[in-house]
Structure formats: C-alpha cells, structure tokens
C-alpha positions in Angstrom: 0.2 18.8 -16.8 -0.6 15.4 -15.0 -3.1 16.6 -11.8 -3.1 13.7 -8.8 -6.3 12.6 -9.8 -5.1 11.7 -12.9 -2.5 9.7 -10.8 -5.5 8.0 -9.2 -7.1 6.5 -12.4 -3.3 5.2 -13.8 -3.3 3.0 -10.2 -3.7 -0.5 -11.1 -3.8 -3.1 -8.3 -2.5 -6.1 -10.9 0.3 -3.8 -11.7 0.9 -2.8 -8.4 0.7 -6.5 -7.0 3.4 -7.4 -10.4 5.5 -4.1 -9.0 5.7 -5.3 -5.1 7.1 -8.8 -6.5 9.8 -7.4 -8.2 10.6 -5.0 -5.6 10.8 -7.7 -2.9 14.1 -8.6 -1.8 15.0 -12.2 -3.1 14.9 -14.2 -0.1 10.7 -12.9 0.6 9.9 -14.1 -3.0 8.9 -17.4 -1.9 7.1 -16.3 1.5 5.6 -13.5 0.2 2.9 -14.5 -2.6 0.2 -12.6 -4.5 -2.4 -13.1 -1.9 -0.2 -11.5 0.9 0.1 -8.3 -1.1 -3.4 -8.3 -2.3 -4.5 -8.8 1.6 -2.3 -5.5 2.7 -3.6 -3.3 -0.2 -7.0 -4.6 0.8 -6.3 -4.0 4.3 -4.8 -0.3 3.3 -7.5 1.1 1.2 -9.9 0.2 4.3 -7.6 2.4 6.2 -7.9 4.8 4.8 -11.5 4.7 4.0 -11.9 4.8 7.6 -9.7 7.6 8.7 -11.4 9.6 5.7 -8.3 9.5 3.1 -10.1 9.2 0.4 -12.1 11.6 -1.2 -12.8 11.2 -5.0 -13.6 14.4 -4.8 -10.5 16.2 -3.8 -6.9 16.3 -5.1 -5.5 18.1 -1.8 -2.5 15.9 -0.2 -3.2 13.5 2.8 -0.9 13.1 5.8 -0.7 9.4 7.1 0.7 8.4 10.3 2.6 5.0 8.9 2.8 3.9 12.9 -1.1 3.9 13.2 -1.4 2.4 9.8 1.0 -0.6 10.4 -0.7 -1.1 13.5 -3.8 -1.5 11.8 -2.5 -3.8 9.2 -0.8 -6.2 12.0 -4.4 -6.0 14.0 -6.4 -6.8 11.1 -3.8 -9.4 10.0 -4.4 -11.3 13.5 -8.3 -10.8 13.4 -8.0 -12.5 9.5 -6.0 -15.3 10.8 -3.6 -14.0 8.2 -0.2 -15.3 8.6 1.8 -12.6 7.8 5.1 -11.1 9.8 6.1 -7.7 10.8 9.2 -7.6 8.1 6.4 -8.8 5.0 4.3 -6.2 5.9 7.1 -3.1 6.2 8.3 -5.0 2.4 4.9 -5.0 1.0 4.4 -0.9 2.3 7.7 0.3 0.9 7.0 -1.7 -2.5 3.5 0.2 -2.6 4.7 3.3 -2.0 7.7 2.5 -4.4 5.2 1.9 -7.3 3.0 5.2 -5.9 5.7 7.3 -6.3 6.7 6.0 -10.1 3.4 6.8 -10.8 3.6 10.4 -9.1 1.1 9.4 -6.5 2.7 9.8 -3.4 6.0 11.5 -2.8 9.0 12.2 -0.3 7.7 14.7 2.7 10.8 17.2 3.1 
C-alpha cells in the first residue's frame, strides 16, 4: 500500500510545472509561462514552510486555509514585482492541486 510519504518522493516540480500547462485553459497558455508557475510553487512551499506544513517527519494530513494562502501568494507576488493576476494564480492552484491529487497527494475534504 502506497503511504503519503511515498506520495511526497513521486512529486516532481518539472512534472508538475509540464501538468499545470496542460491543465491551463487555452486562452492562459500564452500569459501564463513556465516561470509564473515555478514562482507560485516557489511562493507555496514557503507557505507552508512558514505556517509549519511540512514535516518530513510526519505523514498526518494538513488543513490549509486557501484564503490565507492566496493572500500570501498575491502579497509576495507584489513585493517580487511579479506581474501576475488574481485569475493566473487561482489557475496555477487548481492545476497544482489537480496534479497532487493524481498523484494521491492531496484529496477532496468531504
């Protein structure tokens, strides 16, 4: 049986980068580049660094409040100089999570 941290050592950011293009909707392919994505992943691993998500040490499940993470993103985003809109940054998440959960990573909260 797979175990999350399994999960954890399957996620590759090149894949997950390759993923979140594909998943974009058609007319975000050309404003939304490899950079952009990379920037948000970036930008969410340091999230959750800092609100203690991660723990290499632990397979328990983590809650995230997506409000306080997206406001983090768009805060960092403007600190970076990163020019980078509301509606990219939503597209970018839900492509994430879409390639967490076809890995197993993440799944729907019931």
């Amino acid at each position: 049986m797979k175990t999350q941290e399994d999960d954890l050592l399957v996620y590759d950011e090149d894949d997950a980068v390759k993923f979140i293009i594909n998943f974009l909707p058609e007319e975000f392919k050309s404003k939304i580049d490899d950079t952009k994505i990379e920037y948000v992943l970036d930008v969410v691993y340091e999230f959750y660094d800092e609100n203690g998500l991660i723990d290499e040490d632990s397979t328990e499940e983590a809650s995230i409040d997506e409000e306080e993470m997206f406001k983090f993103i768009q805060k960092c985003a403007k600190k970076d100089k990163m020019d980078i809109g509301e509606e990219e940054i939503e597209l970018i998440l839900e492509g994430e999570y879409q390639y967490g959960k076809s890995l197993g990573i993440y799944r729907e909260e019931e």
